[in-house]
Every structure is written in structure tokens, then in C-alpha cells.
N, C-alpha and C positions, 0 to 999 in steps of 0.2 A: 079317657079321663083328662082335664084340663086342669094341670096345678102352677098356683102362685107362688115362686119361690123371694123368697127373702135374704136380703143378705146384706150385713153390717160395714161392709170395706166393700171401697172399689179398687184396691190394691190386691194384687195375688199374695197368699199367705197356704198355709196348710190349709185350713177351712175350707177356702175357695178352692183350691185346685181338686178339697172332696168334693166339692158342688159341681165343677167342670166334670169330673168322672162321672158323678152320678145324673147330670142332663144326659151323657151319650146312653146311658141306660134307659131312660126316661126314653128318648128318641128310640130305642131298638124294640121298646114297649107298643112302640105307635100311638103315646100319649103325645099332650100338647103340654107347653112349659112358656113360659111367663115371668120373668126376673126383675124384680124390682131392686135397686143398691141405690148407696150416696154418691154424688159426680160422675163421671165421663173418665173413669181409669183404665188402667188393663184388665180390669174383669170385662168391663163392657166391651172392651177390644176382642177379647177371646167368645165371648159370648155373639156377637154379631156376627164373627167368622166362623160361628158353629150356627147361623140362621135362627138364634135364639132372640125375640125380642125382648128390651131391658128399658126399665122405667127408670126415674130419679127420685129418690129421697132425702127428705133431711134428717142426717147423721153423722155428727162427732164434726171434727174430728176430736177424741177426750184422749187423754195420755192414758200411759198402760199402767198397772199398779195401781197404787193407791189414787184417790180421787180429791181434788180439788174444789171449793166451794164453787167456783166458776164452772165445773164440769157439771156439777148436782145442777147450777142454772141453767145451763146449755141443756142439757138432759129434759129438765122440764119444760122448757121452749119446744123441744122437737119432737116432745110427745103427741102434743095437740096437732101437728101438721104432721105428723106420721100417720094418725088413727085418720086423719081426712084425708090420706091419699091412699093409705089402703086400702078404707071403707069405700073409694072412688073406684078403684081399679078392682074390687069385689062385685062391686053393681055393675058395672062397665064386663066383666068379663066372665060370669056365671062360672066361677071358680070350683072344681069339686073338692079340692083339699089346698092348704097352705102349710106351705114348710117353710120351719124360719130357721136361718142358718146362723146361729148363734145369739145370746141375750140381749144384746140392745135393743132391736125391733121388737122383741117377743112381750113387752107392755101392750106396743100401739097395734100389736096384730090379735091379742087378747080381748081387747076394749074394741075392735073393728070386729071380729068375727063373735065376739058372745057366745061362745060356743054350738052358734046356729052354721057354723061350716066346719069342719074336721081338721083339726089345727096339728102338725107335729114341730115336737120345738128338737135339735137336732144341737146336743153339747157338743163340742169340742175338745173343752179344756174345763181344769176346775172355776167355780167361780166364786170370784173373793170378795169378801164385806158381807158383814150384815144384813145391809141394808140390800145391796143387789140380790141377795138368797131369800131374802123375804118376798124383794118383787118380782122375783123369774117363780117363784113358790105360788104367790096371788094369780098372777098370771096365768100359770097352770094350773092352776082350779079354777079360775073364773071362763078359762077357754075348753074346759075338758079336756086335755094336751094331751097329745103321745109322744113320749122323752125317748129320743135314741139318745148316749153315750157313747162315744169312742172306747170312754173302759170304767171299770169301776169308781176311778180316782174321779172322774169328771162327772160322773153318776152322784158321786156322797152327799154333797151339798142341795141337792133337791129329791131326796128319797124320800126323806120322810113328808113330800105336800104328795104323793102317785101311789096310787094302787099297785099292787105287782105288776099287773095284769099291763099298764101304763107304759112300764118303765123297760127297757127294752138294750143292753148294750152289744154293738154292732163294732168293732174294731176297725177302722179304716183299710181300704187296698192300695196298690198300688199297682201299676204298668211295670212289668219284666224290665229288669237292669241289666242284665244279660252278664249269667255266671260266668265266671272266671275260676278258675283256680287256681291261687294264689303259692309263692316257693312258700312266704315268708322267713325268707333266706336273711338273716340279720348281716352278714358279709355283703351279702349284695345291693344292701339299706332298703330301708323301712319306711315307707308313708304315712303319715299318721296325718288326719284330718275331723273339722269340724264342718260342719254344712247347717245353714241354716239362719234366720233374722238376728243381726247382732244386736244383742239388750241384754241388759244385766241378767234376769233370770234365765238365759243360756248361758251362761257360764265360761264366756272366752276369757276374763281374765284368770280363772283358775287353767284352765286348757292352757294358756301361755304361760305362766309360773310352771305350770308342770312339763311344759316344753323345754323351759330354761334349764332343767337339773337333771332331765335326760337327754340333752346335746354334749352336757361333759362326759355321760354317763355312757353312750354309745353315741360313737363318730357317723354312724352312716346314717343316722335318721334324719326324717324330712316332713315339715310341716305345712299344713294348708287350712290356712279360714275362706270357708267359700260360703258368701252371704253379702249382706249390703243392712243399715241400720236406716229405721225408719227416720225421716224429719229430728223428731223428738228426742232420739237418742243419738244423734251425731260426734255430743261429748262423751258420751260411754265409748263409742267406738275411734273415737280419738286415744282415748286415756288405753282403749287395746293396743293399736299402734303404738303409742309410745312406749308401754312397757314391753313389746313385741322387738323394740328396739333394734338390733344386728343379729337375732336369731333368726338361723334360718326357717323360719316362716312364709310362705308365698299367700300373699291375700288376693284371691280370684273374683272380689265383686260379686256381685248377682250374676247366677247362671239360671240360665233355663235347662240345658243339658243337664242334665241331675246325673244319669248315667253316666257321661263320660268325664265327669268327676270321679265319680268312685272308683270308673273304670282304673284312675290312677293309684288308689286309695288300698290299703293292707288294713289298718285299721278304724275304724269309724268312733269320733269318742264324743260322749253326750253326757255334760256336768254340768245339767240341769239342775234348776233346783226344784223345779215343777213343770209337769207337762201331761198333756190328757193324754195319747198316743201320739210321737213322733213319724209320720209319713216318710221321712229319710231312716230311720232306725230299719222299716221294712222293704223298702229298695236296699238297703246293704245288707240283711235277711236272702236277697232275691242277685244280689250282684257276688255272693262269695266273700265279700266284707265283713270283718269279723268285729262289732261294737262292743263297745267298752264304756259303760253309764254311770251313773251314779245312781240308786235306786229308787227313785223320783215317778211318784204316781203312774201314768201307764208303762213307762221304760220297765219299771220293778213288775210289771204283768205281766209284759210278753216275755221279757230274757228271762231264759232259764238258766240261771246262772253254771258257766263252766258246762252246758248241755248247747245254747245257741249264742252264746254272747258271755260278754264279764259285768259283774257289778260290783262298784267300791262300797262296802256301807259305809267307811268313815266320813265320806263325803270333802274331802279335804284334796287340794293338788298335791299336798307332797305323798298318801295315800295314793292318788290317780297316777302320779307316777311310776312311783314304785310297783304298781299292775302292770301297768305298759309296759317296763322294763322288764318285769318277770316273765311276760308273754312273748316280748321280742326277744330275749335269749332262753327262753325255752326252748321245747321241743316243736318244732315247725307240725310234724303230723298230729297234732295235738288241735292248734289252731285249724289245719284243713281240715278232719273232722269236723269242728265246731261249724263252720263255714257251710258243710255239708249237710250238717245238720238242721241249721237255722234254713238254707234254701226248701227243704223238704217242708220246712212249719208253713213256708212263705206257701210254696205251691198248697198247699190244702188248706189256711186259713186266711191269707190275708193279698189274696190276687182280687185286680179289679173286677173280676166277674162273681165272685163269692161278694163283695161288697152292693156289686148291683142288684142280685138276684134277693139279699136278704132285703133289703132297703125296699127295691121298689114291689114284694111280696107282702111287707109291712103295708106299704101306701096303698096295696090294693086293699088287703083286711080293713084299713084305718076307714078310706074314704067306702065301703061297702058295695062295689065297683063287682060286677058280674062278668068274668072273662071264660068261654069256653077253652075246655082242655087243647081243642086245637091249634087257636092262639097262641097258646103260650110259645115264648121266643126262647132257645136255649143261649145260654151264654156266648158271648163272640170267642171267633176263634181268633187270640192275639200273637203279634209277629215279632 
């Protein structure tokens, strides 16, 4: 099978690095793959060092959030040299299925395929406005789409244009973080960290208020922002620093090691305000890391609260604090339990191979692809 895949950024983000995972899949299939994104970033870097080739398109760059009259103009300039270049690399490359990794392409790969080739449109996160819910809506009916979702929350907003039958939610994986098992010894101090794109709806400035009044609160604890803010958001992440001021906070920049971040990490805290499934929530799932959320669209589906993780419902830092504080001087065998518990979910639902094995079993039903039982490749053994 030869599939075109599609992709919105050419920056790495959670999205992408599900795309990165699910090519090696793609690859252990014995299929052929095809990536088309906007610019020459580090997607295209990672993709060429995995022997994938990657085409260029035009897209965005649009701010996150709300949308700007200039973004709607931009949007509709790139619509027309979207549909002509994937309708180009359709003729060009006798594609058996297209996956689009995420809403912005998923107009011009709608209007390029007409539902004369097997389109799967593949959500993320929820998606906000109106007017975007109507066009990823059109879209999927005028392409006959097949929707994965990360989880329900990023499912809601285009349920009602898909048949059941359509609509498909698949939870993201990830690569072993490699368990630990933690004292959570509050004498011996405490890690508490954020990982993740700094912008406002991740929630560092609540994370840092609530850092502020548990430094008086207990002397040993210690803090880490591990992430890096887009172009766009430079003054959000500014205005963190500064109210991060003299608290002990260590800011680590962009990491690629995601592991041996957490590997420092006791607890994981995510005061989100909205999120499809966090990718780091299930590496600390997988590392012994015990998260601590706010109950924000997929975060509130996977933790089961006080069973693999905590949720605040007030939603508030001085709430988020007061969790953390109750869990760090708690009962320590309380938290390894939890820890022990959430590794058990990771291994049976949410590891890279349970991710491959659903996704590209979908792609073969979707594109109508005849593979004998002998074929079939079991999941990699990972190290």
C-alpha cells in the first residue's frame, strides 16, 4: 500500500512525533509513505533521516487561538495552491489512501481527493470556532473521511457530520520512559515539573503561582519548565519568567530527551486548560511519574483520579497547590502505588505498538488493501 500523508507544521509538536511513530509502523508494514508539510523544519529533518520522502506546501504560518481577519485571508490564499499540489502529488504518485494529520490541510485534501481515494482525517486536539467545525464537517462529508481522535474531547466537535461506523477514537502511544520507582521522600525534596510548548493554554503561569506558595510551604521542593515557546508566544513566555522571578524554578528549554527529564521528575503537573491527549501525561504513566492535572478534555479520560494520577476540579493554582502539598506530605506508599498503577494502564493501552497495530489495521480496512495472514508483522520488540 502507498499512503500520502499530510501534515500542518513543519516544527515537531505532539502531533508530529505521532506521525514520526506511526511512519515506523507504516515502515514495519512493508508499505510505502509519502509526506507532504509547509517549509524545510525539523519534521523534514527527522523524516529524511528515517528515508521518508517529504514534499512542500503552503501553510500558515496562523496564530493559535482565536483567528485574525488576516489569518481567514491567508487561509484562503492557501487553499487553492494546497488542492493544486496535492491534486499534483495524487496524479504523480497512484496514492492508495491519504492521511491528513490534523485540520488545516484537511479542506485542500477534501476538494483534491473527492472522495474518489480513501481520505482519513486524524484529530489531535479539540477544534475551536465555528466556522473551523463547519469546514473540517464539509470536508468530511464531501471526502467520505475516516476520523481517528486521540479521545473523546477532540472527537465532540465533528461527531455529529460521521456515521459511527466513521468515527474511530484511538488514544495516542508512546516509547518506554523507563520505570523508576520513586521514595517520594518529602525530606529528601521533591521535583515537581511541567514539560511541554509554553502558551497560555498550558497553564505555566498557574504552575508558577502555584509554585510560589508551596516554596513557603515545604523547603525541599524543586521546580522545572521543560519546553520552549513558539515565535508567537515569546511574550507569554516572557511574562512566565518574570513572575517565575527568584523561585526556585529551573527552565530546561527544549529537550528532545523527554525520558531523562522525567527520569528527574516525582511529580508531572498539567493545568491545562484544554488538551486532546497529552503524549507526556503517558510517558510519566510509563516512567513512574505520578501527574497531577486539571480535568481538561483527554487528561480528565485517561487519569483515573487517585487510581493512576490526581485531578484538581477547581481548576485554580491555589487548588493545584494545595494537591501537590497534600501528596508531597502524604503517605509516600500511596503515591508508589499510583505510579504502579498508571505503569500497568501504559503497558496495556497506550505503548507504541498498541498505537501502531490499531492505526495502521484501520488503514488497511479504510484503503480495502488484501494482506494474507502470513504477512502480518507482529509488533516490535522495544528496548
Amino acid at each position: 500500500m502507498k499512503i500520502l500523508f499530510l501534515d500542518q507544521f513543519s516544527e515537531i509538536g505532539g502531533a508530529q512525533l505521532c506521525l514520526l511513530d506511526l511512519l515506523d509502523g507504516v515502515r514495519e508494514r512493508g508499505w510505502q509513505a509519502r509526506v507532504a508539510l509547509p517549509g524545510n523544519g525539523p519534521l523534514a529533518a527527522r523524516l529524511h533521516a528515517r528515508g521518508v520522502g517529504a514534499d512542500q506546501l503552503s501553510c500558515g504560518p496562523f496564530r493559535s487561538g482565536a483567528k485574525r481577519v488576516r489569518d481567514y485571508v491567508k487561509f484562503t490564499l492557501d487553499l487553492s495552491r494546497q488542492r493544486r499540489a496535492v491534486a499534483n502529488l495524487l496524479t504523480s504518485g497512484s496514492f492508495d489512501l491519504v492521511y491528513v494529520n490534523g485540520p488545516r490541510l484537511l479542506p485542500a485534501a477534501a476538494l483534491a481527493t473527492g472522495g474518489r481515494i480513501p481520505l482519513v482525517f486524524h484529530a489531535h486536539n479539540h477544534i475551536n470556532g465555528a466556522a473551523a467545525v463547519r469546514l473540517a464537517g464539509w470536508s468530511i462529508g464531501h471526502s467520505h473521511a475516516t476520523v481517528i481522535a486521540c479521545s473523546d474531547f477532540a472527537a465532540a466537535p465533528i461527531r455529529r457530520y460521521l456515521m459511527p461506523e466513521r468515527l474511530h477514537i484511538i488514544p495516542n502511544g508512546t516509547a518506554d520512559a523507563g520505570y523508576r520507582q520513586r521514595r517520594f521522600d518529602r525530606w529528601k525534596g521533591c521535583r515537581v515539573g511541567m514539560i511541554g510548548r509554553i502558551a497560555p493554554e498550558k497553564g505555566h503561569l498557574d504552575f508558577v503561582r502555584a509554585a510560589s506558595m508551596l516554596t513557603s510551604l515545604i523547603p525541599n521542593v524543586r521546580f522545572t519548565i521543560c519546553g520552549a515557546a513558539e515565535p508567537r508566544q515569546e511574550r507569554y513566555a516572557s511574562e512566565v519568567r518574570a513572575l517565575a522571578g527568584d523561585l526556585p524554578i529551573e527552565f530546561l528549554g527544549w529537550r528532545d530527551d523527554i525520558p531523562a527529564v522525567l527520569a528527574d521528575l516525582d511529580l508531572l503537573v498539567l493545568p491545562s486548560r484544554q488538551e486532546g491527549l497529552p503524549r507526556v501525561l503517558l510517558e510519566a504513566y510509563s516512567a513512574g511519574v505520578v501527574p497531577v492535572g486539571y480535568p481538561a478534555g483527554g487528561v480528565a479520560e485517561a487519569i483515573d483520579d487517585d487510581i493512576t494520577g490526581y485531578l484538581v476540579p477547581e481548576r485554580s493554582y491555589g487548588a493545584l497547590a494545595m494537591r501537590i502539598h497534600e501528596l508531597i506530605t502524604g503517605d509516600p506508599q500511596r503515591l508508589r502505588d499510583v505510579a504502579a498503577n498508571a505503569r500497568r494502564v501504559w503497558q496495556r493501552r497506550y505503548t507504541i505498538a498498541v498505537y501502531q497495530k490499531r492505526i495502521t489495521d484501520l488503514m488497511q480496512r479504510v484503503a480495502g488493501c488484501r494482506v494474507e495472514e502470513s504477512e502480518t508483522i507482529s509488533p516490535p520488540v522495544r528496548k
